[in-house]
C-alpha positions in Angstrom: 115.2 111.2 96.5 114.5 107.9 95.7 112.4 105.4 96.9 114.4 103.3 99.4 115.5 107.0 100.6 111.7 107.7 101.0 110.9 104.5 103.3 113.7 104.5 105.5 112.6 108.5 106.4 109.2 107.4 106.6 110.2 104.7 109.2 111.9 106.7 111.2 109.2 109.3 111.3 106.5 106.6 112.4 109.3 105.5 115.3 110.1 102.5 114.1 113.6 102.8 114.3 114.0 103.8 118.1 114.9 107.2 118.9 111.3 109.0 119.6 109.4 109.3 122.6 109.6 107.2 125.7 105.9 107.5 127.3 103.1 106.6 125.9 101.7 110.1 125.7 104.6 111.2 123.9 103.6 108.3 121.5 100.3 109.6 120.8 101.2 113.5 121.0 103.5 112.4 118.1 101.8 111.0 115.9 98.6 113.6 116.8 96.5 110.0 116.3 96.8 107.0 116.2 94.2 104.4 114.9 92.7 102.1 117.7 89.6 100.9 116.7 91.3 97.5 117.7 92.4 97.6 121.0 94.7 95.0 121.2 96.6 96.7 118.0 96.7 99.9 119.3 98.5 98.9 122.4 101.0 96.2 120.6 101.2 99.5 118.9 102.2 101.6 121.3 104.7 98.6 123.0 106.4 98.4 119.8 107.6 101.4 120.5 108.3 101.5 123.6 111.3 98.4 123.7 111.3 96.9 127.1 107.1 98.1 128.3 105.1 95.4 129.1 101.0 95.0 128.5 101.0 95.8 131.9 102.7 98.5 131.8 101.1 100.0 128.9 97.8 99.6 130.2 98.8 101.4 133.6 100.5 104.1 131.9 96.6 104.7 130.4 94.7 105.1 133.5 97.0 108.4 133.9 93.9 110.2 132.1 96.8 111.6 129.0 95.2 110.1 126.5 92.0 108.8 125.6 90.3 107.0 122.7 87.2 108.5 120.9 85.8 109.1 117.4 88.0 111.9 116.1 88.0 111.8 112.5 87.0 109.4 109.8 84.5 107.9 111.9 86.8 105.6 113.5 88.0 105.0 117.1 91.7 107.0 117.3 93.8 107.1 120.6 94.7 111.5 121.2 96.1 113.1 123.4 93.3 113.7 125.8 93.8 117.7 125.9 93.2 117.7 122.0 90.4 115.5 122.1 87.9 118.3 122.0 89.4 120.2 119.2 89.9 117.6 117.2 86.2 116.6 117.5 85.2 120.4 116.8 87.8 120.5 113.6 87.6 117.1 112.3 85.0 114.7 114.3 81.9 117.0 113.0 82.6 116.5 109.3 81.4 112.4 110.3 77.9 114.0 111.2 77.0 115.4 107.9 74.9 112.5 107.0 74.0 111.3 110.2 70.6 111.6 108.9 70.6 109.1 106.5 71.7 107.1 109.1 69.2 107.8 111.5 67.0 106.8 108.5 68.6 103.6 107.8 68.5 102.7 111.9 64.8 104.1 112.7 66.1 106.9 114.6 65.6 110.2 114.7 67.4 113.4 116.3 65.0 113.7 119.4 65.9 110.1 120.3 69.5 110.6 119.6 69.5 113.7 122.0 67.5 112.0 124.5 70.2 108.7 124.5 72.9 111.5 124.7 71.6 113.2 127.7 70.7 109.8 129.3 74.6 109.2 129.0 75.2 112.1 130.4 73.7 112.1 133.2 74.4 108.1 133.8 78.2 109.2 134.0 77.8 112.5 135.7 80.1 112.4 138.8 83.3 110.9 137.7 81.4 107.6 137.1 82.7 105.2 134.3 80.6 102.9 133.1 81.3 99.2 130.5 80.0 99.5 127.2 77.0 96.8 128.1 76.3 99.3 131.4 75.7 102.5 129.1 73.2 100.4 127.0 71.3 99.3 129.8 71.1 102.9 130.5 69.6 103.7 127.5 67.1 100.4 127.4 66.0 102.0 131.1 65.6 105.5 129.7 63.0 104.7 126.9 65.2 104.3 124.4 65.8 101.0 122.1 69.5 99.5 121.2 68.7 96.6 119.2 70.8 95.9 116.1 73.5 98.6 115.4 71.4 101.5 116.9 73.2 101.1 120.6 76.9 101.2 118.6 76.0 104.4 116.8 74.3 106.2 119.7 77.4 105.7 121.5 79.3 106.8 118.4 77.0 109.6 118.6 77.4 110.9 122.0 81.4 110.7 121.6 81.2 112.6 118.4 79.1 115.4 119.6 81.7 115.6 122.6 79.9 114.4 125.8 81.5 111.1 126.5 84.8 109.2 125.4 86.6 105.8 125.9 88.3 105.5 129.0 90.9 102.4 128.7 89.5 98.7 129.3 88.4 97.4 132.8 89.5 93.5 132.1 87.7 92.9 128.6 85.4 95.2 128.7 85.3 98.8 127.0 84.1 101.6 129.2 83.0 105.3 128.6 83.6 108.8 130.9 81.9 112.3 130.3 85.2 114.3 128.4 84.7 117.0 130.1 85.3 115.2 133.2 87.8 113.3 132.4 89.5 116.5 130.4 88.8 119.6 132.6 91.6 121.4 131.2 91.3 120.9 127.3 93.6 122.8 124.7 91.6 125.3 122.8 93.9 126.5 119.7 91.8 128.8 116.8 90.9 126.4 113.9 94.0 127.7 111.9 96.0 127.0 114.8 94.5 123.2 115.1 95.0 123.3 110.9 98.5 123.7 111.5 98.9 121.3 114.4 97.3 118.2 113.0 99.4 119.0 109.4 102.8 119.3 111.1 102.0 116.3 113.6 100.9 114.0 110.6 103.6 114.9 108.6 106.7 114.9 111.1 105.1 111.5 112.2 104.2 109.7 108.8 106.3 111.9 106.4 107.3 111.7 103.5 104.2 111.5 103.0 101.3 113.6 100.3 98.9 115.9 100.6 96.4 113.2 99.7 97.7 111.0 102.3 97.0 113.8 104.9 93.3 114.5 103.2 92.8 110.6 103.3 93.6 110.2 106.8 91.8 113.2 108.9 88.9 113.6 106.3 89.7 117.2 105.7 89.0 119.1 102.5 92.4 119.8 100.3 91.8 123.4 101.2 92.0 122.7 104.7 95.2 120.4 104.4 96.7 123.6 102.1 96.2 125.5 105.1 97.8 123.4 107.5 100.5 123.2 105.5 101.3 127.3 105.3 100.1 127.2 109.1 103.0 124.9 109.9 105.5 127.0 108.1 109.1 126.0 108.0 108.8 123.1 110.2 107.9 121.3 106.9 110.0 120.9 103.4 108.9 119.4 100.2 110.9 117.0 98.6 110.4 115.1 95.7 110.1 110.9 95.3 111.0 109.7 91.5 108.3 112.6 90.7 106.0 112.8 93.4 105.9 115.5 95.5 105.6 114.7 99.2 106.0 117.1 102.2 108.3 115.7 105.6 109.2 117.7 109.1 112.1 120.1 108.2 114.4 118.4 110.7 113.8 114.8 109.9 117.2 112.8 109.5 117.1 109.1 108.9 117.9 106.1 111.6 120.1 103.1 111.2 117.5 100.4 109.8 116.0 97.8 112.3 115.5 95.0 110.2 112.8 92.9 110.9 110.0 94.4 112.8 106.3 92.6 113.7 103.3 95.2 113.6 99.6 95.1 114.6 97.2 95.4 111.5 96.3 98.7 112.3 99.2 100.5 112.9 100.5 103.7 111.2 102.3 102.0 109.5 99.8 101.3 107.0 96.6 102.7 108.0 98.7 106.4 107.2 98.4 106.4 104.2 96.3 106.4 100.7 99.3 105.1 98.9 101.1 102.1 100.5 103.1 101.4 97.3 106.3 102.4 99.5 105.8 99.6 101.9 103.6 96.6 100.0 103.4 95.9 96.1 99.6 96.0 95.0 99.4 91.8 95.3 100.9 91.4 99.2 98.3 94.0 99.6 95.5 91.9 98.8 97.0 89.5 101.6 97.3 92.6 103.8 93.6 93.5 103.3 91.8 90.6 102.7 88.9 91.2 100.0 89.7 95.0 100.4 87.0 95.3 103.4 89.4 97.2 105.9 90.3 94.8 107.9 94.2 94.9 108.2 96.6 91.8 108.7 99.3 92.1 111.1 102.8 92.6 109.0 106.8 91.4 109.0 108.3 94.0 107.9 111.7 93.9 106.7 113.5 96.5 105.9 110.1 98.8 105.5 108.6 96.4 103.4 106.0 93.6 104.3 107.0 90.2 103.6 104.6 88.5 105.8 101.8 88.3 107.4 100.9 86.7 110.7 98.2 85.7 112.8 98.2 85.3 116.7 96.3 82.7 119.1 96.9 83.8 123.4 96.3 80.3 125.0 97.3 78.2 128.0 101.0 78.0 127.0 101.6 80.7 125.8 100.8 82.7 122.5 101.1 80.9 119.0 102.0 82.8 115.6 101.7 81.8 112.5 103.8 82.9 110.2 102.3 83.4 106.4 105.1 84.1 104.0 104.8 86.8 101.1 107.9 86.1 99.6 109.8 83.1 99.7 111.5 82.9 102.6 114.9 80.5 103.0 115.2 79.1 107.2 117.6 82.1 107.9 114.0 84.4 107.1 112.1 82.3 109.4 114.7 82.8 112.0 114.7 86.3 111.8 110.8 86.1 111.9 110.9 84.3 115.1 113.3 87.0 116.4 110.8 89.5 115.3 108.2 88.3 117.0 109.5 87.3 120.5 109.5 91.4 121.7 105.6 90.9 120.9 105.6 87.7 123.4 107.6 89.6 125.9 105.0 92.6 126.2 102.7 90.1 126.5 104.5 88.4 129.6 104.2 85.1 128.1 106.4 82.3 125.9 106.3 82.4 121.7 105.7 79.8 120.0 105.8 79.8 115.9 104.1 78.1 113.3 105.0 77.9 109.9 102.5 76.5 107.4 
């Protein structure tokens, strides 16, 4: 198939052209992960999919203890399904401790500390208690044990990756943590094939087309492990080829009527998916994507499955102001459409659009 083929597939299978599911643990069951190291992206993320949810709503449907947010692969903050949390840790979370170490090193830490901090935790959230971010390192500063500079951050890190506590959703501003276990009583326990299989047919039926490298890139597996996903998952999954690439989709995937214009958090899916993004952005709007390559991902227009824009937003008194910041040139019908783009963003916020155009 060619290319344009390719990206309208791909956008259906990241939901972007309606027709997936309608809760947000259906969402996040989807797509096995999705990246939420960024709060406020991961749930424009999750409202962009669900046409008509507020913030509100979103944030309510969160408290219902489906999903959770923790350190499942890659080292970075994901939003699972909170049944898989464990096994994903087990299968993919551990490979971030192999040179935990060094970083101990680098921090002044050591592992008797880091276990100490861990049981402090623990026992700090023991009993259904839930506790903000600044709370658990108060714990630890009353335990003994020091959090100055980035140590607090990674002995949190640290506790969530070695499977005693998780993110529980925001109180107001601020980020809170649970005990798992508690908060996941009844977790799902497949064999490691089993999970093999379940994390290559979710990341495929949710980002596919998509290659084997893209699947390596994003869960931090080894190629061997990825190869068997792939046989795990069977016939739910076809290779096809894309102008001589060989990428791998779900079986039953069909493509959607396009949506146009569509505005997207930096850290959606959409682009944090994938180690190739040639599909969706040309190697120049990238640089405007990813500023200085350091990670940090613009929020995109897309049109059509490709980025043309990038914006930025400001929530103030009257209501939240975009600015638009063209990649292409873009004639007053494009700025229209942009503005149309946009206002489902203002509506999940609950509050008017305004947009500036530099």
């Amino acid at each position: 198939m060619d290319a344009r083929t390719a990206l309208g597939l791909r956008m259906t299978s990241l939901l972007l052209r309606g027709g997936g599911p309608t809760t947000v643990e259906g969402i996040t069951s989807w797509f096995g992960a999705m990246q939420a190291q960024d709060v406020n992206s991961v749930l424009w993320s999750l409202g962009a999919r669900l046409p008509g949810w507020s913030l509100t709503d979103v944030n309510k449907a969160l408290e219902d203890r489906s999903v959770l947010r923790t350190w499942p692969m890659r080292g970075t903050v994901h939003l699972v399904p909170a049944r898989d949390a464990h096994w994903m840790l087990d299968v993919m979370g551990t490979r971030s401790l192999t040179g935990v170490a060094k970083r101990w090193d680098y921090l002044g830490l050591d592992k008797a500390t880091a276990e100490k901090a861990m049981d402090l935790l623990g026992s700090a959230l023991a009993g259904g208690k839930r506790l903000t971010r600044a709370e658990c390192l108060v714990t630890l500063t009353d335990g003994g044990v020091e959090v100055t500079g980035q140590r607090g951050y990674h002995l949190l890190w640290y506790a969530s990756q070695r499977g005693v506590t998780a993110i529980a959703p925001h109180v107001g501003k601020d980020q809170t943590f649970v005990l798992l276990d508690e908060w996941v009583p009844s977790p799902f326990t497949p064999s490691r094939e089993e999970a093999l299989g379940l994390i290559a047919l979710r990341f495929f039926r949710s980002h596919g087309p998509a290659t084997r490298k893209d699947l390596v890139g994003w869960t931090g597996l080894t190629m061997g492990d990825v190869k068997t996903g792939i046989g795990v998952a069977g016939d739910a999954l076809v290779t096809v080829d894309v102008e001589g690439v060989e990428m791998i989709m779900a079986a039953d995937l069909e493509e959607l009527p396009d949506t146009a214009w569509l505005a997207l958090p930096g850290f959606d899916e959409y682009m944090l998916g994938y180690k190739d993004r040639s599909l969706m952005a040309s190697a120049s709007d990238l640089a405007a994507i990813i500023p200085g390559g350091n990670g940090v991902f613009q929020s995109t227009l897309v049109r059509s499955g490709r980025v043309v824009a990038t914006w930025k937003r400001v929530l103030g008194a009257k209501g939240v102001t975009v600015t638009v910041l063209p990649l292409v040139p873009f004639k007053a019908a494009d700025h229209r459409k942009a503005a149309a783009a946009l206002e489902p963003f203002a509506q999940f916020l609950g509050v008017p659009l305004i947009v500036k155009n530099p």
